[in-house]
N, C-alpha and C positions, 0 to 999 in steps of 0.2 A: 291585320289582326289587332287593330286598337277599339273594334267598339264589338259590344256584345248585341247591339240593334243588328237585326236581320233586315238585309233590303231586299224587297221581292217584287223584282219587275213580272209583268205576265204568264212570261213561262224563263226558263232556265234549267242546268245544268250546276247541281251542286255536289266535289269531291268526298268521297268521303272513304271508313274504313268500317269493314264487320268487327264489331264488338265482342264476337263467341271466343270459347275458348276452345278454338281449332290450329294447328300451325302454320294456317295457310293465312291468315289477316288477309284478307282480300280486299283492294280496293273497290270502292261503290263510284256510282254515279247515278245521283235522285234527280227525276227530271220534277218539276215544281213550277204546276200551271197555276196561276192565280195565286198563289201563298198555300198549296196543297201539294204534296207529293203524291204521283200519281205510275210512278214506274221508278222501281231500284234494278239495276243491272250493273255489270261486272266491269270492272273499267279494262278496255281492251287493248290500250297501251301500258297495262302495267305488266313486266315482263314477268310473274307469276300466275297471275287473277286473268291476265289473257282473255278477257271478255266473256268469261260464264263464270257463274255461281254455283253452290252449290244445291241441292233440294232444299235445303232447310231454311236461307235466308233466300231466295230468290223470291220475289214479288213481298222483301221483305216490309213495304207498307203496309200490307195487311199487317202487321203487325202492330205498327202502330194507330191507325185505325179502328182495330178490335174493337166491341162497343164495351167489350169485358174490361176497359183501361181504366185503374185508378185514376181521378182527375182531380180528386178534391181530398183534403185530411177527414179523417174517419175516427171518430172515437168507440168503443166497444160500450157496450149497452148489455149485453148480455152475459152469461154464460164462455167461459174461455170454448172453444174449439166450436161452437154452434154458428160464428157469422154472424152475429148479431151486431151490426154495426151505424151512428148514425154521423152525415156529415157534420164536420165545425170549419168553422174559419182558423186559419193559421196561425191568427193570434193567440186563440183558444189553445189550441194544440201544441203550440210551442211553449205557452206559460204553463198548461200540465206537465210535459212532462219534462221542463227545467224543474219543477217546481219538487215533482217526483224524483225524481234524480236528486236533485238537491237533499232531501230529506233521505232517502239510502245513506250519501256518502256521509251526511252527519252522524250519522247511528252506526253504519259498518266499515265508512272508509272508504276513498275511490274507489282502489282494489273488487269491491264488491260488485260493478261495473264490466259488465264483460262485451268487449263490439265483436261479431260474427259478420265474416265478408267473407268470399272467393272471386269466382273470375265470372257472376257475371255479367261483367265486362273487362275486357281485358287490358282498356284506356290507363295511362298515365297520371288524366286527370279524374275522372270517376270511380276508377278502383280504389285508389290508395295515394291521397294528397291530400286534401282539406280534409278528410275524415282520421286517416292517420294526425292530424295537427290537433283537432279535434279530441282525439282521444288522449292523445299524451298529452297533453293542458289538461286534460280535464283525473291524468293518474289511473287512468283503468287499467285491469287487469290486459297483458298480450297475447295476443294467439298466434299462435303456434299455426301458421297456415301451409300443414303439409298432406293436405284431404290427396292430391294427385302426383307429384312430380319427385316429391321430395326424396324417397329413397331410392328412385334412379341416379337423380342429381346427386346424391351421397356415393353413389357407386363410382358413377364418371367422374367426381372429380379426385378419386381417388387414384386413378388411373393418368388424369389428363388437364387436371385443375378447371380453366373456366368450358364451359359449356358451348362448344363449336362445333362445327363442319359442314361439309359442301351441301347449299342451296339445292335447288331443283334447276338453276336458271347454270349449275356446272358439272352435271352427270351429264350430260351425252355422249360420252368416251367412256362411260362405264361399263363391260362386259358381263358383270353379274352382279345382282342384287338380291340380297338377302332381308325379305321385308318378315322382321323378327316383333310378335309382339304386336303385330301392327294391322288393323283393317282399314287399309292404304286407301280404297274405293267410297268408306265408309267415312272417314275422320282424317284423311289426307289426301284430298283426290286432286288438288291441284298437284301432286309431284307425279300423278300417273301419266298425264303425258310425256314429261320428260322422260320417266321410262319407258312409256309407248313407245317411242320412236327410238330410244336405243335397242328395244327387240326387236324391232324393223331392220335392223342392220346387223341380227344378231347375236346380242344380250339376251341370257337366261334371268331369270327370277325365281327365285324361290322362296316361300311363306312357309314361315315357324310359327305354330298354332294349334292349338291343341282342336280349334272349330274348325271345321269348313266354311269357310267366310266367304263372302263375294270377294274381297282379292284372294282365297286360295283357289278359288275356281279359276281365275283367270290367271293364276303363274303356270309356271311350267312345272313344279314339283311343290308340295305339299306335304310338309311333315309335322303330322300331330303327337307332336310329343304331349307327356301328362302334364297336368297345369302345376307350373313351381318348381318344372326340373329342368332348366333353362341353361343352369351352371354346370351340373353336371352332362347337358350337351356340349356346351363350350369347350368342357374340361376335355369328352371325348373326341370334337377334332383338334383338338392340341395334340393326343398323343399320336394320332395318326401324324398332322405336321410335322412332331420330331421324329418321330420313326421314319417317315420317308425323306427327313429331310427338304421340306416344304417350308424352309426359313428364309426368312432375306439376311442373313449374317451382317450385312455391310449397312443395313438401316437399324436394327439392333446395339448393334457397338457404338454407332453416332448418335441413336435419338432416345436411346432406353436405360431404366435403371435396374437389375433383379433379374436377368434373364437366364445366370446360370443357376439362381436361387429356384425359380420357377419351374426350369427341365428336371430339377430334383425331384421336385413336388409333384408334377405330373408322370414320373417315372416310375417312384416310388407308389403313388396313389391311386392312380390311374388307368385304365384300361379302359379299350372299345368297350369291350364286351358290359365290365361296370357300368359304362354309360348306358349302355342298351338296355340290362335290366333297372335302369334307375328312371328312363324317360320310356320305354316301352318300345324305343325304337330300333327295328335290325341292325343287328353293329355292321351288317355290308351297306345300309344305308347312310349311316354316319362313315364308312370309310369312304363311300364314293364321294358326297359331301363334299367327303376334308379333302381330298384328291381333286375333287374341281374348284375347291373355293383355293388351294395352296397353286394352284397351277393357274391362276386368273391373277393376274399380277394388280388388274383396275377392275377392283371390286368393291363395293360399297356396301354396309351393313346399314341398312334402315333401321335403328330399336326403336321400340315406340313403351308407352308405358304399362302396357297389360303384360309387360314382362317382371316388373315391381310389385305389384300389387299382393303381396305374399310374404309369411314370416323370413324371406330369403333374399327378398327383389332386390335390394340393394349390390350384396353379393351377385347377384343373377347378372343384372347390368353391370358390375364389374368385370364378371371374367367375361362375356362376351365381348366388349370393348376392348380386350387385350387383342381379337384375333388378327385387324387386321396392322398393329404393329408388329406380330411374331411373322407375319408376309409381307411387310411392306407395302402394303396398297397404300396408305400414306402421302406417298412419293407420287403418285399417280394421280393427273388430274380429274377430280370427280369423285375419287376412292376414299378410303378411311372406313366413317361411323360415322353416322349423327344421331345423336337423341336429340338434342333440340339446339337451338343457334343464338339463343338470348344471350349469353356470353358475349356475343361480338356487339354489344350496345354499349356494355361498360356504360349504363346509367348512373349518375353519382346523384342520390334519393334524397339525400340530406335537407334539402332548403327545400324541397318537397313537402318533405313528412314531419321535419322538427324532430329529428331522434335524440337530439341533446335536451328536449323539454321531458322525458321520461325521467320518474324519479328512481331513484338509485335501490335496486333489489326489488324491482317489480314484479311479480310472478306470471311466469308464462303459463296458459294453458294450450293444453293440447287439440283442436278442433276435432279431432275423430274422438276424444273422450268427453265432447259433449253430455251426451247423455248421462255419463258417471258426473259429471260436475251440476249440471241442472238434478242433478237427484241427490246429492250433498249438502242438504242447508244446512248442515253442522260446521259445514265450513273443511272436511278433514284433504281438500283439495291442496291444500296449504296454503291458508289464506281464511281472509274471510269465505262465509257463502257466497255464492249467485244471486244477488237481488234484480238485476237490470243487466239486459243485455238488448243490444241496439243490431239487427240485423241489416245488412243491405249485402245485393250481389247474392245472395245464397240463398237456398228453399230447406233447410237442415232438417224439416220435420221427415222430409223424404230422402234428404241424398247424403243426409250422415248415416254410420254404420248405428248398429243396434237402433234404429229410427224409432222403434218401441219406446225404447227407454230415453232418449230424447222429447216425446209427445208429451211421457208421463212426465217430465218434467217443466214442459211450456204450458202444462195445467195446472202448476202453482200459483192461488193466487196471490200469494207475496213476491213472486217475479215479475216486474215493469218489462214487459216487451215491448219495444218497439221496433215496427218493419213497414223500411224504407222502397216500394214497390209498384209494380207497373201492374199485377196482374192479383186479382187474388187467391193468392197460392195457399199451400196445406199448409206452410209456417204463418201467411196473415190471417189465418182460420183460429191463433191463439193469441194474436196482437193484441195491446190495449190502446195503441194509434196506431194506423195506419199511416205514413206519406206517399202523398204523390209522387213518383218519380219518372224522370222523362225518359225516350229511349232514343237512340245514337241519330235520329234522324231529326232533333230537337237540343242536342245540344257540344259544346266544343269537344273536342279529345286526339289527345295522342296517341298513336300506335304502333308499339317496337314487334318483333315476332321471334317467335319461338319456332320454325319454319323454314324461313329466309333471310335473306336482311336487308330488309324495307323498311324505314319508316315511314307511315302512313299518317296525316293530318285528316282526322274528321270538323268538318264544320258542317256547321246546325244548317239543315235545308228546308224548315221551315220553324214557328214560332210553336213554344209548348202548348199544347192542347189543354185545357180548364185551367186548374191552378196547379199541375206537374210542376216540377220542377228537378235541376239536374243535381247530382250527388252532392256536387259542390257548392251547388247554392242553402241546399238543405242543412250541409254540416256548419255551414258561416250563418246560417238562420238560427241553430242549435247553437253555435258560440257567443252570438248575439244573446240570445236566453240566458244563457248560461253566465253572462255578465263578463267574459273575455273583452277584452278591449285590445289586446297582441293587433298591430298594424299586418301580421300575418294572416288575419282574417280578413282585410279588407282586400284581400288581392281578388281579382276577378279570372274569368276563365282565361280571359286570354295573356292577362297577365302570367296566370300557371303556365299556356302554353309556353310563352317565351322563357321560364324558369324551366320546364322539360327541356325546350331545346338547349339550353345552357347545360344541364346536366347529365344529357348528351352529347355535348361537347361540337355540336355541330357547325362548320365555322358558315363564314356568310354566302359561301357560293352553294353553298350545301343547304342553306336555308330560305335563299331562292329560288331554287328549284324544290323544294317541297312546298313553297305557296302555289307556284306557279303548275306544278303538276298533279299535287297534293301527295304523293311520296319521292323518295329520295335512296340510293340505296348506300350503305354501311361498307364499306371495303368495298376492295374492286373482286371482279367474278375470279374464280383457280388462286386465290388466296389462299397459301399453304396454310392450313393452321396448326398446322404440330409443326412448326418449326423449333429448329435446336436451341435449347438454352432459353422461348420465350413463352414457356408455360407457367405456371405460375405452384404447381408442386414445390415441394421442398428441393427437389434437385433441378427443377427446371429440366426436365426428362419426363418422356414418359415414362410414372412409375407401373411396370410389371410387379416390382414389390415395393411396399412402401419401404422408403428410404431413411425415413425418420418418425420419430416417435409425434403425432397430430392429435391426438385424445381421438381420434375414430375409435368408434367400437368395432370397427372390423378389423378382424385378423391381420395383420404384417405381408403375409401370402393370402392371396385370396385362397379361397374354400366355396364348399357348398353346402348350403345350410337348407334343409329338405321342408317344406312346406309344414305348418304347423297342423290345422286340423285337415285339409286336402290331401294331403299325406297318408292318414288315418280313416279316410273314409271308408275305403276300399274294404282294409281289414276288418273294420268294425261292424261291417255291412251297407254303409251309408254310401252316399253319393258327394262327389266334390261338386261345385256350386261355382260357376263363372255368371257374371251376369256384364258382360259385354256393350255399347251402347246401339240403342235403335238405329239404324240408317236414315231415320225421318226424324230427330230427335235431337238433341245436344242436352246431353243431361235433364233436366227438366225446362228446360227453357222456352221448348216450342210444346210440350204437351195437352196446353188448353188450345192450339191453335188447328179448327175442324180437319182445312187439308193434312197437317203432319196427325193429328190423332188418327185420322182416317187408314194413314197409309201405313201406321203402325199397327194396326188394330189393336185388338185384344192382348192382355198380357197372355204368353205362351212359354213353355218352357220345353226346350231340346229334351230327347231322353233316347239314346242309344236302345234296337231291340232288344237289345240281349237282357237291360235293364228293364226295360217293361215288362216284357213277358214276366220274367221274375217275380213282379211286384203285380201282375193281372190290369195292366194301360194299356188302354189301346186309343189309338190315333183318334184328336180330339176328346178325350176326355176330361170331366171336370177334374182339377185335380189340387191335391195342397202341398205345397210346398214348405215343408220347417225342420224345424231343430229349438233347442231350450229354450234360444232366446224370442221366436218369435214364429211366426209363418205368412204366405201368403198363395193366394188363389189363382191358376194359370189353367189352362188349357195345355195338353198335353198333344207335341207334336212327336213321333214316333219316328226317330231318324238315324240315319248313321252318318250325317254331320257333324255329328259329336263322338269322340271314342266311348268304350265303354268303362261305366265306372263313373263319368263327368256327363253333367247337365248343364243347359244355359238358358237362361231367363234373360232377353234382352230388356232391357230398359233405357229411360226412366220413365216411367207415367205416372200421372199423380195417381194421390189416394183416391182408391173408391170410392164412393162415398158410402156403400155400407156397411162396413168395416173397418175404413180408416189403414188398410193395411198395402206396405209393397216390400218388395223382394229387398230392400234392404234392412226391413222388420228381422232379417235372420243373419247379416252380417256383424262382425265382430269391433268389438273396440279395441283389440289387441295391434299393437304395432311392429311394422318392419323392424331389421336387424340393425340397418342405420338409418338415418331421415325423419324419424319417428315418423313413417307414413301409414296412411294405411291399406288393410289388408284384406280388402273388396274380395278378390280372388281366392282365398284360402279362408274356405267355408265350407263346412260338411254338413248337409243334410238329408231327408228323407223324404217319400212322393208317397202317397194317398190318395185312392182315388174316392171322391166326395160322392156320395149320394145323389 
């Protein structure tokens, strides 16, 4: 890894890693005849990725391929949101908009300057390194980047500190799984065979979801609780566990903090029966539950993130994470929780990103309150206005919340947009430059997982396509403009890679074998991770109650905090609102690409009989979808997939184009309890059938 020249004998085999934001990071392997990628497939000795892909990247050349690829800088000619775009040269492109830039921060201040990123890509070195440096040299406003994980990640580490537990390559001695939150088949399908083969020997599974999902059809039990009362199931097999005494005492007293604070709490507060009228679920079905989950000593809790996404998710993922310390699965190899395993990387970011070149009192902004900030040019965000905001990795016209009030705001024309991208999406439909940007089969990258604990090396498998170019080169072409002279700019990919692996810590036999094989894995397999005393809470325990005072906004005792507008739908007449993601789809990522548009069809929306009739829907009907803040157009599928009272709108698909409108035209910019996440799921509105 010392030259960024690509050498391309005839044909080959080049390593590589999926870029989505999935937790499976699957290694690739691009076969590359003549300097062309010509087949991407699954690397079959990597002991997760096991030689298949998923639908979504499989034959993922076509994607690079596409004839729809940005290849060259684009400057806007027209009317914002019409697509009126013509090519320039880079030199062109890059002296406007230094130039533009330059003149904002004279007039309102770096600050004025907002970057918008997420995951997609999920690399080390494209996500967030030279453009993190980028930014903080250049003083812009921070974001706040908690659109997905954030208020589970608030929950768990209130309970467990860093974010662990057992892989898929160390459940095979698990006897039950409880896949909460989660469409396993849909957005985690590499841990399904691990579980496949522990049912083969006798593991049950169970699915918490308020849908009927392709993984609840294929567990053994299925419980549709209402969407956002997560905690208050939690809370109900807790008191079944105390009442029947379904505790491991002897793992309690050594590994925990709060546990006679807790049995108060649940004594006093708690009941089956509560649970049942709070989630809709038979309280004889939450006591068998808790009677087979307390009586399975190696049981594993899958949470996944659609248990967050609500005025409560934080909370929600906190008390579920207590259950399998109050039994002990813990101690059990394979057993515990996982929401995600990024924890076990222990990345140290710093010479990464430059977090010391940030000037002192910078203002964070919130990424789900986009839209409130792009509609503030008075600046009451606190700060100056919004004049410039530099997007990459993200599509925010479509996959931020209130997406209305977002558009109206990338139609400013006193806002410099620029969007750094492969495809042209509903956000470069308001760009005043386009960049070319290359994608993972064109250029370097690191990859830690949220999943496993893999690291995975992408190397480029063939040369970028017209004038693309990768994240990092763009942001050092930007710094270059921008008259930065920081020797920090001149670093090249591969030099980052060798600063990732330093800041991974990975020592030299450990970095040999990820050249050599292209991943490496992070601990060894049945790595206890709640071990005693090396958690990183206040007491170095797992806290059941927080032990010490942290500024959380969550309570000392967890609680359950009830959905904010999903809650209210019911009574009010309305409908709660999940909108879940496509099976063919990764957020908006694969959406313009014909095979996944194909297999997702049309946008369609779930609606319970009991709700249709009510409202005079019948199967396939045109139909609208809204509430104040917005609406959008589905097709009406007539099901009891869904309970009643809640509908679901899978997505993401771009905008229409005659309308301009998607399902998250009606979600809210209000945020979680902690994580400041947001709150996709905890949405009320109303169905119409269209003319």
């Amino acid at each position: 890894m010392t030259s960024t020249r690509l050498e391309t004998p005839p044909e080959m085999q080049v390593l590589g890693a999926c870029p989505h934001d999935c937790p499976d990071t699957c290694a690739l392997v691009t076969t590359v005849v003549d300097g062309r990628a010509v087949a991407v497939r699954g690397a079959s000795d990597h002991p997760i990725t096991s030689g298949f892909l998923c639908a979504k990247v499989n034959n993922y050349q076509q994607r690079t391929y596409h004839p729809d690829r940005i290849l060259h800088p684009l400057k806007r000619i027209g009317p914002k949101g019409e697509r009126s775009f013509e090519r320039v040269s880079w030199g062109e492109a890059l002296t406007g908009i230094a130039s533009r830039l330059q003149a904002i921060i004279d007039e309102y201040g770096s600050e004025s300057v907002l970057p918008y990123s997420y995951a997609g890509t999920m690399g080390m070195l494209q996500r967030e390194s030279m453009s993190m440096r980028f930014f903080h040299r250049l003083g812009a406003s921070l974001l706040a980047r908690t659109i997905c994980a954030s208020a589970g990640t608030a929950g768990w580490t209130e309970v467990y500190g860093d974010l662990d537990g057992p892989g898929p390559d160390e459940i095979e001695d698990v006897d039950l799984f409880w896949l909460w939150g989660t469409n396993t088949l849909t957005s985690n399908s590499h841990q399904w065979p691990a579980i496949r083969s522990a049912r083969e020997r006798g593991a049950r599974v169970v699915c918490i979801d308020p849908l009927e999902t392709r993984t609840a059809r294929a567990s053994d039990v299925h419980v549709a609780l209402r969407p956002g009362t997560d905690a208050a199931f939690a809370f109900g097999i807790m008191s079944i566990l105390i009442d029947r005494d379904l505790v491991d005492h002897d793992f309690l007293q050594a590994n925990t903090v709060g546990w006679n604070t807790l049995v108060e709490r649940i004594q006093s507060n708690w009941s089956v029966q509560r649970a049942s009228d709070i989630t809709g679920i038979h309280s004889r079905i939450i006591t068998e539950l808790a009677i087979e989950y307390g009586s399975t000593p190696a049981s594993l809790l899958r949470l996944n993130y659609g248990m967050q996404r609500h005025a409560g998710g934080a909370s929600a993922v906190r008390a579920a994470s207590l259950l399998p310390a109050i039994t002990g699965a813990w101690a059990h190899r394979g057993g515990g929780a996982l929401l995600s395993t990024s924890g076990a990387f222990r990345a140290d970011k710093r010479r990464l990103q430059h977090p010391d070149w940030i000037p002192s009192n910078t203002r964070t902004i919130n990424m789900n309150r986009l839209g409130h900030a792009l509609s503030d040019p008075d600046g009451s965000v606190g700060g100056p206005p919004i004049k410039a905001m530099v997007v990459y990795n993200s599509n925010p016209a479509i996959v931020a919340p209130d997406a209305s009030r977002v558009r109206e705001g990338l139609l400013r024309e006193d806002l410099l947009t620029v969007v750094i991208e492969q495809f042209p999406t509903d956000t470069s439909a308001y760009a005043d430059w386009i960049l070319p940007a290359t994608t993972q089969l064109e250029h370097w990258d690191l990859h830690t997982a949220y999943g496993h604990h893999f690291v995975t090396l992408n190397t480029p498998a063939i040369e970028p396509l017209g004038e693309a170019a990768s994240n990092t080169e763009i942001f050092r072409r930007l710094g270059e403009a921008m008259g930065f002279d920081d020797p920090e700019f001149s670093d090249s990919d591969t030099d980052l890679i060798e600063q990732s692996l330093d800041a991974l810590g990975l020592d030299a036999q450990a970095r040999q074998q990820l050249r050599h094989n292209g991943w490496v894995r992070v601990g060894e397999p049945g790595h206890r991770h709640r071990e005693l005393g090396a958690l990183s809470t206040p007491s170095g325990r797992i806290e059941l109650v927080r032990s010490a005072e942290t500024g959380s906004p969550l309570p000392a005792v967890p609680d359950f905090l009830p959905p904010r507008e999903a809650g209210q739908a019911s009574s009010h007449g309305g409908l709660a609102l999940l909108t879940p993601p496509e099976h063919s789809l990764m957020n908006s990522s694969f959406a313009n690409m014909e095979r996944h548009s194909k297999a997702a069809g049309e946008q369609t929306v779930w609606i319970h009989p009991d709700d249709a009739a009510d409202r005079g829907i019948e199967e396939g009907d045109r139909v609208e979808v809204g509430n104040a803040r917005g609406a959008f157009i589905a097709r009406a599928t007539v099901t009891d997939r869904t309970i009643a009272g809640t509908v679901a709108a899978h997505g993401l698909r771009w905008a229409r184009p005659d309308d301009h409108r998607t399902l998250n035209d009606t979600t809210s910019q209000e945020l979680t309890d902690a994580g400041a996440g947001a709150t996709f799921y905890d949405t009320a509105v109303e169905i119409r059938v269209l003319p």
